[in-house]
C-alpha positions as CSV (number, residue, x, y, z in Angstrom):
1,X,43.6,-41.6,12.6
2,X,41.6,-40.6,16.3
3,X,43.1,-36.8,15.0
4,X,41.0,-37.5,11.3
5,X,37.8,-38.3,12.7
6,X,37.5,-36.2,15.5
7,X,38.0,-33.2,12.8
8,X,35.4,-34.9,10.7
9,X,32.8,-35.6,13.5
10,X,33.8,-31.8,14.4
11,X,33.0,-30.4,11.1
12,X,29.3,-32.9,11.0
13,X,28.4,-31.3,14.2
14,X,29.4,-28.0,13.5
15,X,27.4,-28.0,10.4
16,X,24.2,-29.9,11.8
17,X,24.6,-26.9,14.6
18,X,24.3,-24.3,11.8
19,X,21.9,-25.9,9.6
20,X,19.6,-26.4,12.5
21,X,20.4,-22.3,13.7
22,X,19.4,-21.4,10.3
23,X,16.6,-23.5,10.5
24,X,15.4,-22.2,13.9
25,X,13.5,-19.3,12.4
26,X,12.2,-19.5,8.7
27,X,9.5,-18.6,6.2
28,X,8.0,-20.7,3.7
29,X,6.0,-19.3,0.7
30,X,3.7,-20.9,-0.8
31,X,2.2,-20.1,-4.9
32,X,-0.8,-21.9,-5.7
33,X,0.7,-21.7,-9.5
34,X,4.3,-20.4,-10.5
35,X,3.4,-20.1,-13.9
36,X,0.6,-16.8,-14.9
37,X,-1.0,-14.7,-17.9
38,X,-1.5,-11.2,-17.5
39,X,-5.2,-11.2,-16.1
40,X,-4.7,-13.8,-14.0
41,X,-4.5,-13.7,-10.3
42,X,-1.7,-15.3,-7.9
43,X,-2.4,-17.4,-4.2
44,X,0.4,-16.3,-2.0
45,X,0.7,-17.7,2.0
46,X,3.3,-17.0,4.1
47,X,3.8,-19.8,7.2
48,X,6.2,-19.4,9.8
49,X,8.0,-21.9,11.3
50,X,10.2,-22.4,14.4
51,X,12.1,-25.5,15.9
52,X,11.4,-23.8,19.1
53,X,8.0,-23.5,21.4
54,X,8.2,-19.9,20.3
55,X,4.9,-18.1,20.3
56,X,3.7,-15.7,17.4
57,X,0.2,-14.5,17.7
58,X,0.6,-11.5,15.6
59,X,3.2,-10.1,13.4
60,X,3.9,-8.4,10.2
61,X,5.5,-9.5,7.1
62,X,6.8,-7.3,4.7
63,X,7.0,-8.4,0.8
64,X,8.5,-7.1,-2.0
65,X,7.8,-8.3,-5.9
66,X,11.0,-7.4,-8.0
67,X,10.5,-7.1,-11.7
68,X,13.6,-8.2,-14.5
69,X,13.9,-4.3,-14.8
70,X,14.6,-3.5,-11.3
71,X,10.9,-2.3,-10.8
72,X,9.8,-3.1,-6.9
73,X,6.3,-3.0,-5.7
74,X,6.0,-3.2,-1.4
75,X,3.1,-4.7,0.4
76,X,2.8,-5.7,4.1
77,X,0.4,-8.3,5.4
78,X,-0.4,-9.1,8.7
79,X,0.3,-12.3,10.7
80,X,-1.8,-13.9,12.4
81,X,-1.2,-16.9,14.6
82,X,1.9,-17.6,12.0
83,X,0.5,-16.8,8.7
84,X,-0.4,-14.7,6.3
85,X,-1.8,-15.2,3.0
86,X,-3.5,-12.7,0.2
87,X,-4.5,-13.0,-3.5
88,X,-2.1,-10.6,-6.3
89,X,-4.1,-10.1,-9.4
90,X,-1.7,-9.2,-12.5
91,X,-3.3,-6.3,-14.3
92,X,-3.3,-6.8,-18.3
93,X,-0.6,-4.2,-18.6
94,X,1.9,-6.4,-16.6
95,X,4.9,-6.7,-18.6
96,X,5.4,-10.1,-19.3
97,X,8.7,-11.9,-17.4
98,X,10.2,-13.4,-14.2
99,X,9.4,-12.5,-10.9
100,X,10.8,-12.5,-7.2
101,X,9.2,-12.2,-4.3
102,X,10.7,-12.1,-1.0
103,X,9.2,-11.8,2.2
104,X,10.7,-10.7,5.7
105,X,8.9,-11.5,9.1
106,X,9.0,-8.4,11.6
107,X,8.1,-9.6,15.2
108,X,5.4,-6.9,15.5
109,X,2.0,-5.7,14.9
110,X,0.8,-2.2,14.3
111,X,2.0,0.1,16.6
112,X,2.0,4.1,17.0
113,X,4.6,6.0,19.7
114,X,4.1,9.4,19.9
115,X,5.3,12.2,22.3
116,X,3.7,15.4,23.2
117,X,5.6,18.9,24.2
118,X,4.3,19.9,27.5
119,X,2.1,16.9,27.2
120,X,2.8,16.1,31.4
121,X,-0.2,17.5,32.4
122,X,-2.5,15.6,30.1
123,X,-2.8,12.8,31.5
124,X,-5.2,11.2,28.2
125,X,-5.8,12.1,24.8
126,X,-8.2,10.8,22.3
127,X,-7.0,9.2,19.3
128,X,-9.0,8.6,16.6
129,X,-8.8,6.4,13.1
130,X,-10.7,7.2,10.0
131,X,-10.0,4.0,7.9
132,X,-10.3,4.1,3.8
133,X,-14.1,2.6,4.5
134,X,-15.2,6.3,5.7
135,X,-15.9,4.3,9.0
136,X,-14.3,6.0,12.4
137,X,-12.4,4.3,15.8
138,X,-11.8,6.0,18.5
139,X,-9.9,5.5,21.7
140,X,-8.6,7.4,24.9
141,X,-4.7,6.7,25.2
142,X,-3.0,7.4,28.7
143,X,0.2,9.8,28.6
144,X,3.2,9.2,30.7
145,X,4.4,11.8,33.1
146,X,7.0,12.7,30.1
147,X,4.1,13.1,27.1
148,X,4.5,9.7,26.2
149,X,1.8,7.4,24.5
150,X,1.4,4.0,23.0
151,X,-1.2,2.9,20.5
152,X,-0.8,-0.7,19.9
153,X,-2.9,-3.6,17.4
154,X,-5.0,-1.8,15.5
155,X,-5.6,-3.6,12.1
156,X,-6.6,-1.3,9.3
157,X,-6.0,-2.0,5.5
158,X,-4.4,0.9,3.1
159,X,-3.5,4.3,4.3
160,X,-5.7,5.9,7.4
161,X,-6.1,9.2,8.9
162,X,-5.4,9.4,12.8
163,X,-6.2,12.5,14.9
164,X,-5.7,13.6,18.2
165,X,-7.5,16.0,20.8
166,X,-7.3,16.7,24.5
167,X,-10.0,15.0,26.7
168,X,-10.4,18.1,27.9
169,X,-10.7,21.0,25.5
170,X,-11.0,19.0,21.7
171,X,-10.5,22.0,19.6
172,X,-7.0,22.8,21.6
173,X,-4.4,22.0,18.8
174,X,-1.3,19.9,20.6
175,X,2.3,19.6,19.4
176,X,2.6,16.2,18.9
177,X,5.5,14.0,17.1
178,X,4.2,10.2,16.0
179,X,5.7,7.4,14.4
180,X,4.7,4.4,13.7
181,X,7.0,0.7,14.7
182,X,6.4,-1.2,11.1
183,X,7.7,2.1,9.2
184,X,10.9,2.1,12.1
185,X,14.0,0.5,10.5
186,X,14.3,-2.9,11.4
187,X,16.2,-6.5,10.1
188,X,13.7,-9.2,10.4
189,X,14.1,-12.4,11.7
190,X,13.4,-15.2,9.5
191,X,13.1,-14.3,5.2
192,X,12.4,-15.9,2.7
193,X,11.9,-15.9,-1.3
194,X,10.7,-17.7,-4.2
195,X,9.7,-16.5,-7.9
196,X,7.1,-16.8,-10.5
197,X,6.7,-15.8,-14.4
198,X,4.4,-13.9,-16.4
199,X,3.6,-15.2,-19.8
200,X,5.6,-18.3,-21.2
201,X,9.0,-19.2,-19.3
202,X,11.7,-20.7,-21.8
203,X,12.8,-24.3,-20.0
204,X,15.9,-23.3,-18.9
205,X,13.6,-20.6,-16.3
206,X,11.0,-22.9,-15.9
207,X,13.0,-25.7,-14.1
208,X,14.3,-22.6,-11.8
209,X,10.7,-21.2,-10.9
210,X,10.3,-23.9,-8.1
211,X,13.5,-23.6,-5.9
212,X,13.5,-20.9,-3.1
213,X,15.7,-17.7,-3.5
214,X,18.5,-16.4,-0.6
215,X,17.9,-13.1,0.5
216,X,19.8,-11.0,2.6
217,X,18.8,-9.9,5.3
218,X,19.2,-6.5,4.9
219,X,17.4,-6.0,1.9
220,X,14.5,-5.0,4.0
221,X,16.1,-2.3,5.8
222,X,15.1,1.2,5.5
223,X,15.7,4.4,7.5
224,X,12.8,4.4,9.5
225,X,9.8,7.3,8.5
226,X,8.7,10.1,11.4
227,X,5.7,10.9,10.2
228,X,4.8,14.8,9.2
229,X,1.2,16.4,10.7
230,X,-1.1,18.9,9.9
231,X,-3.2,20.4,12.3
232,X,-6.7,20.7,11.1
233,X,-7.8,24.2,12.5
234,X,-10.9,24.5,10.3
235,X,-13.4,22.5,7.8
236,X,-13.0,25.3,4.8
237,X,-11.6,22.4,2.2
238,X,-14.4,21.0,0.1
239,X,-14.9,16.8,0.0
240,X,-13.3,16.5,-2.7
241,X,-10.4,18.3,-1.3
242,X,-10.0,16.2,1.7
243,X,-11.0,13.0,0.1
244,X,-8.2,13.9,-3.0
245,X,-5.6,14.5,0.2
246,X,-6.2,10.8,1.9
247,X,-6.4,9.0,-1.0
248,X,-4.3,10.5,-3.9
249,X,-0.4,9.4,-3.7
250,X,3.1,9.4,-5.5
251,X,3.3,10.4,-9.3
252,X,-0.9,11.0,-8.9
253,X,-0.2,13.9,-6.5
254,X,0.5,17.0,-9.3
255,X,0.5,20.6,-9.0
256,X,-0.7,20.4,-12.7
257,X,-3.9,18.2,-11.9
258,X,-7.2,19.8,-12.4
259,X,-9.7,17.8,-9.9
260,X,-13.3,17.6,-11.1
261,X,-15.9,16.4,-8.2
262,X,-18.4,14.3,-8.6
263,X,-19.4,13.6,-5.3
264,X,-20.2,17.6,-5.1
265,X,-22.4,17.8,-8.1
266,X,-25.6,15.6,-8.2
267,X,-26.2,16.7,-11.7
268,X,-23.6,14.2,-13.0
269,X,-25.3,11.1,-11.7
270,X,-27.7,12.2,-15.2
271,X,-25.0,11.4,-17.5
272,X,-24.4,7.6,-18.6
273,X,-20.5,7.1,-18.0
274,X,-17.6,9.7,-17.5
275,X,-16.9,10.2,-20.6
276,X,-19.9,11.8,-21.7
277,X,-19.9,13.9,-18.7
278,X,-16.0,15.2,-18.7
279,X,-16.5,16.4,-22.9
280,X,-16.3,19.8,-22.9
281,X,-15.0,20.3,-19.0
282,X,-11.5,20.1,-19.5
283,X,-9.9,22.4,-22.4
284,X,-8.1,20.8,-25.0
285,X,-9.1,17.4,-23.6
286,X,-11.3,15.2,-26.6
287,X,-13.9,12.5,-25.0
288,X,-15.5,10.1,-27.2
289,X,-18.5,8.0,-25.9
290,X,-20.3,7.1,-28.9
291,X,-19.7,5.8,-32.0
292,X,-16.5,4.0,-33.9
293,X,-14.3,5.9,-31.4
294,X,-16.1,5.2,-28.3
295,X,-13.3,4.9,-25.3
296,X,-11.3,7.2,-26.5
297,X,-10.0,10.1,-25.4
298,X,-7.6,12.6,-26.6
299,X,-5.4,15.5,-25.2
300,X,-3.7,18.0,-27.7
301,X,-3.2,15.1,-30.3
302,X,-2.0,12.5,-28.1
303,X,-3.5,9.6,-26.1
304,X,-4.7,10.1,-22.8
305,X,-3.8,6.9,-20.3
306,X,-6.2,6.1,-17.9
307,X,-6.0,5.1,-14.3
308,X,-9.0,3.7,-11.7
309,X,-7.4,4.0,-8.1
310,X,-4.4,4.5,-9.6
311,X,-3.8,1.3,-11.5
312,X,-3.7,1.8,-14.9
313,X,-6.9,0.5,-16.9
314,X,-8.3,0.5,-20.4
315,X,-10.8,3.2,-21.4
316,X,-13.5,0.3,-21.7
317,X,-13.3,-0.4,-18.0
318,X,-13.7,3.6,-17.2
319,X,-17.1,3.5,-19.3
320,X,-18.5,0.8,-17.6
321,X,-17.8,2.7,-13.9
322,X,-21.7,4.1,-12.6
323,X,-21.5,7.7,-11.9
324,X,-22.9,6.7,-8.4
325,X,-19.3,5.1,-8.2
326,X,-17.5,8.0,-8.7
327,X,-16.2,10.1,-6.0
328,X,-13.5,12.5,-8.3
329,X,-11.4,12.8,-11.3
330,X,-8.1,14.2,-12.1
331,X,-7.2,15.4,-15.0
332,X,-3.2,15.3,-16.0
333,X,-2.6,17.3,-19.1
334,X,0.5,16.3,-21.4
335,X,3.1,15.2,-20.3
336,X,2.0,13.0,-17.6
337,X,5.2,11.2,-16.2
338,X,2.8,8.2,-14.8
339,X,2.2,7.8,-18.0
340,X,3.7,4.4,-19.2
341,X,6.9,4.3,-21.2
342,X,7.5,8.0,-20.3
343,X,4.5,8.7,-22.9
344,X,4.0,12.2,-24.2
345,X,0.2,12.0,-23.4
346,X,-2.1,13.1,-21.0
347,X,-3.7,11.2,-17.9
348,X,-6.8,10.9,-16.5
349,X,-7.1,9.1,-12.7
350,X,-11.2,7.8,-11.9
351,X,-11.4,7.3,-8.0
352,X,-13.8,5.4,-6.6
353,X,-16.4,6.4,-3.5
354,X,-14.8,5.0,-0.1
355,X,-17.8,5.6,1.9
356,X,-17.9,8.9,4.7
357,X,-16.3,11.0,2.0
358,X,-18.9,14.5,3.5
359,X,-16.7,13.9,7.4
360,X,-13.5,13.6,6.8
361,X,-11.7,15.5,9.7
362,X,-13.3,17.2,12.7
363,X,-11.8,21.0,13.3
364,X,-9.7,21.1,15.9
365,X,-7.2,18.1,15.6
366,X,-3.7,17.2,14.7
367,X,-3.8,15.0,12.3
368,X,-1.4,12.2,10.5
369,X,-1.6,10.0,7.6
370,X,-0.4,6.5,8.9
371,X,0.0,3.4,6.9
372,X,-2.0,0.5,7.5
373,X,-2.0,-3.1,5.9
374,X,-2.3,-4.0,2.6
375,X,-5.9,-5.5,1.6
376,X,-5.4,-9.5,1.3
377,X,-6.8,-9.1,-2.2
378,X,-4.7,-6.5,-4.6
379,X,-3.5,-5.9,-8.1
380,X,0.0,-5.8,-8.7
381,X,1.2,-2.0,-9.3
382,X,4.9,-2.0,-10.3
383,X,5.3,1.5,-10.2
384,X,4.5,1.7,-6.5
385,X,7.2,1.2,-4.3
386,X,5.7,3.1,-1.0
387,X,2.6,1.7,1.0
């Protein structure tokens, strides 16, 4: 009998032990709703917890919104003083369904290490940031004896532009290999996951749409990124050029595109929308801005899909952009894969002014494209699994 209930209070403490492990470190996620329309926008915040005294000023959490189909979209917030929270807005071409999204804590910020051959006798180099904004930070970094360097907590949203110099001579080029911590490979420590549904759940989904989701660990995981550079010798590419580099990406990056610049020709601020101003610009490509057809827009017989900062839109939207707004267009002729469904048609991608689009990169420096943190408000792209 002693034998019975010493294995029984065994097997209580044992599992109290691991329950309160398991407990230890953990994320909840809140939704302010669970249940959406296409249109309509979702509240998510991310709290961390700890049974311990453990400290966490700032750290990152990376989240990943899984479709029915296997679609992923990846964003990464940061954390701040144990949370994070942002806004998804569900475009109208969401497809309708459930949703997962899971969330892993990393126990760090923003961080670049970087090594320079020969770099011993620098001593410093300046590093500078060119956010999406147009607006620039700058900072001298000290180099260890062995061409080391740090750059640690700086908070940007989106994808930046980072450059280095010597102190000494600026338009020296240096060899230098970066990467940054978030984009290393890494398991995170506490995760988390709960799901919501776009359009009208059947009750058997509904009842489900409130209870958290396991997630392995490992599901986060990647190979880690070393990220590529290109050393900016001179300032021979137009605006458009350099602003189509830092802000184009994935399927929108074509070696069939044809960019047209707004930002380079003041006479298009004279025409009332896009449309009127790309007829007759682009060959084979139909614009309609007046009449019963206004908003439409064909390409060798077939519809043309239409994308402002790369999330897909309807042609109404593009007509109401000011020209002022505009800083290029690229035209896809048919077939554009980013199309949806695989679509035979063409595509045209509207992007907007960012703000310092005439400086983009001073001669001189080596230059990477780092990722930064996704903005706290953004719409839900399903076809866009990289930061």
């Amino acid at each position: 009998m002693k034998s019975i209930l010493f294995s029984i209070l065994t097997i209580v403490v044992l599992a109290t032990t691991a329950e309160a492990q398991q407990s230890k470190n953990r994320l909840d996620i809140g939704f302010d709703k669970h249940t959406l329309q296409p249109g309509d926008s979702l509240q998510v915040t991310v709290v961390y917890k700890s049974d311990s005294a453990e400290k966490l000023p700032l750290a990152t959490v990376e989240l990943f919104v899984e479709n029915e189909a296997g679609q992923r979209a990846r964003l990464r917030w940061p954390v701040i003083n144990g949370e994070a929270s942002g806004m998804l807005y569900l475009p109208d071409s969401l497809p309708r369904g459930k949703y997962s999204l899971f969330a892993g804590l990393q126990n760090r910020f923003f961080e670049v290490v970087g090594k320079i051959k020969d770099g011993e006798k620098s001593g410093s180099i300046q590093a500078m940031l060119l956010t999406k904004n147009g607006s620039w930070d700058e900072q001298q970094v000290s180099v260890g004896r062995d061409g080391s360097f740090t750059i640690r907590n700086w908070l940007f949203e989106d994808n930046a532009l980072m450059a280095f110099s010597g102190t000494g001579n600026g338009s020296q080029p240096m060899d230098i290999r970066i990467s940054t911590q978030l984009d290393s490979t890494v398991t995170p420590f506490a995760v988390s996951g709960r799901s919501f549904y776009v359009g009208n759940p059947p009750p058997a989904v509904r009842s489900t749409l409130y209870k958290p989701l396991d997630v392995p660990k490992d599901f986060f995981v990647d190979g880690g990124t070393l990220l590529p550079a290109v050393v900016v010798r001179t300032t021979t590419k137009t605006p458009a050029q350099q602003f189509n580099e830092a802000y184009s990406s994935g399927l929108f990056q074509s070696a069939d595109e044809r960019i047209i610049s707004i930002m380079d020709n003041p006479n298009a601020l004279g025409f009332t929308n896009i449309f009127s101003y790309l007829q007759g610009r682009v060959a084979g490509l139909q614009m309609f801005s007046t009449g019963f057809s206004s908003g439409v827009a064909m390409w060798r017989g077939a519809p043309v899909t239409f994308f402002l900062d790369e999330i897909r839109v309807s042609p109404q939207q593009i007509a109401s952009i000011p020209m002022a707004d505009i800083a290029i267009v690229k035209a896809y002729p048919p077939p554009f894969f980013g199309a949806p469904g695989g679509a035979a048609g063409g595509g045209i991608a509207i992007y907007t002014r960012r703000g310092g689009e005439a400086n983009f990169v001073p001669a001189g420096r080596q230059v990477f494209r780092v990722r930064g943190y996704t903005p706290s408000t953004v719409a839900l792209n399903m076809n866009k699994l990289t930061l």
